[in-house]
N, C-alpha and C positions, 0 to 999 in steps of 0.2 A: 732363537728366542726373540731377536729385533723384530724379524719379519713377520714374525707371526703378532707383535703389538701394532707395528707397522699396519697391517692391513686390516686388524682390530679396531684402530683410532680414524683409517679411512672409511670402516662401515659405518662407524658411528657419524661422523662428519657429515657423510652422505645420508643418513637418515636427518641428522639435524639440518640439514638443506632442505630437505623433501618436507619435514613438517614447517621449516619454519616459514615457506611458500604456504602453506593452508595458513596458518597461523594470521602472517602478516597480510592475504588477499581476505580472510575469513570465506573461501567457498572455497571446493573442487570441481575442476572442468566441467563435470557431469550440472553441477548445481548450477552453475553460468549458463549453460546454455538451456537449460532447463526455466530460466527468469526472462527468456527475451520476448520483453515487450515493447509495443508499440504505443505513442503516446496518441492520442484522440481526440482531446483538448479537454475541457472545460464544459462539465453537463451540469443541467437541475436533475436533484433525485427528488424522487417524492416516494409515496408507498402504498401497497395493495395487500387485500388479502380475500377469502373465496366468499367473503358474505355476502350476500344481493347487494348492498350497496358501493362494496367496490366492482365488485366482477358479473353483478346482474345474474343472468341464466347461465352463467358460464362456470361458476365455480372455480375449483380450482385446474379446470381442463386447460391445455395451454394450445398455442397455436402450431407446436410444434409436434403436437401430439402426446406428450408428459405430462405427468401431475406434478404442478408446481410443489415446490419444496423451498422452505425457511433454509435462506442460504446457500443456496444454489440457483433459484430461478429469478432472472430479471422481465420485464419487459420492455421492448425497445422499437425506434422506429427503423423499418427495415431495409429503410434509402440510407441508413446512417451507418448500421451493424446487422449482419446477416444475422439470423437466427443459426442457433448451432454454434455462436464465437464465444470464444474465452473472453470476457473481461473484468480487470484487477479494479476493484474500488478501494482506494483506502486500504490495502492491501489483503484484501479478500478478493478468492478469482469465485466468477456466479456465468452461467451461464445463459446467455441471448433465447430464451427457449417460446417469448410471449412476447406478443404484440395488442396493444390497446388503443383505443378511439382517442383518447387524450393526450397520448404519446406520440409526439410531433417533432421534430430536427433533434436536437442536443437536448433529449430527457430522456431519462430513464426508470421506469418503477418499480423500486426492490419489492419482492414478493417477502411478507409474513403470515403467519400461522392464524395470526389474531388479528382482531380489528383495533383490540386495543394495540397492540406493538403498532402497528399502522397511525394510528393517530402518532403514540408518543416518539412515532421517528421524524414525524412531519414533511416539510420542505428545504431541500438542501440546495443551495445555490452555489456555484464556481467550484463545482467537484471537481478534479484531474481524474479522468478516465484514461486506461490502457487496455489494449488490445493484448492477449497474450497469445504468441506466435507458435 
């Protein structure tokens, strides 16, 4: 009867081990490695979207060959971020899919739906961008 509490209060111990690692890290291995980013520095954001006046005859065609999409697609310059890279703004990941005429060193332009969201995001200056690996 020892034995069998015996190795009852070691299951349990050993569970309370196992969570209390999630617990006190708040991720699982899988989640760690799944967050590795790289830092990039410091970009201006501004923002676009498919009207003639941001995107002219271009719409919302991208240069990577995708239709731009609200939260997903950025545009970027592509001596700085290849097209096709993960990157974390503010903790949203959008993808490098669009390059533009205005888009020079350390800027990047979140694509939206509307011209109004565009205006109301405006110019953002000393962003922290990450690369996600």
């Amino acid at each position: 009867m020892l034995k069998v509490m015996k190795k009852k209060l070691l299951v349990v111990i050993t569970m309370l081990v196992v969570a209390s690692g999630f617990i006190f890290t708040g991720s699982t291995s899988t989640e760690a490695k799944s967050n590795k980013v790289q830092y990039l520095g410091k970009y201006k954001l501004t923002a676009y979207c498919g009207c003639k006046k941001c995107s002219g005859k271009w719409g919302t065609r991208t240069a990577s060959g995708k239709k731009a999409k609200q939260g997903r697609t950025i545009a970027v310059d592509r001596r700085k971020i290849k097209l096709g890279t993960k990157v974390k703004i503010k903790g949203k990941t959008y993808v490098a899919e669009d390059v533009g005429g205005g888009v020079k060193g350390k800027h990047i332009d979140v694509f939206f739906s509307s011209h109004k969201q565009t205006m109301k995001f405006g110019k953002k200056k000393g962003v922290k961008v990450y690369k996600v690996k």
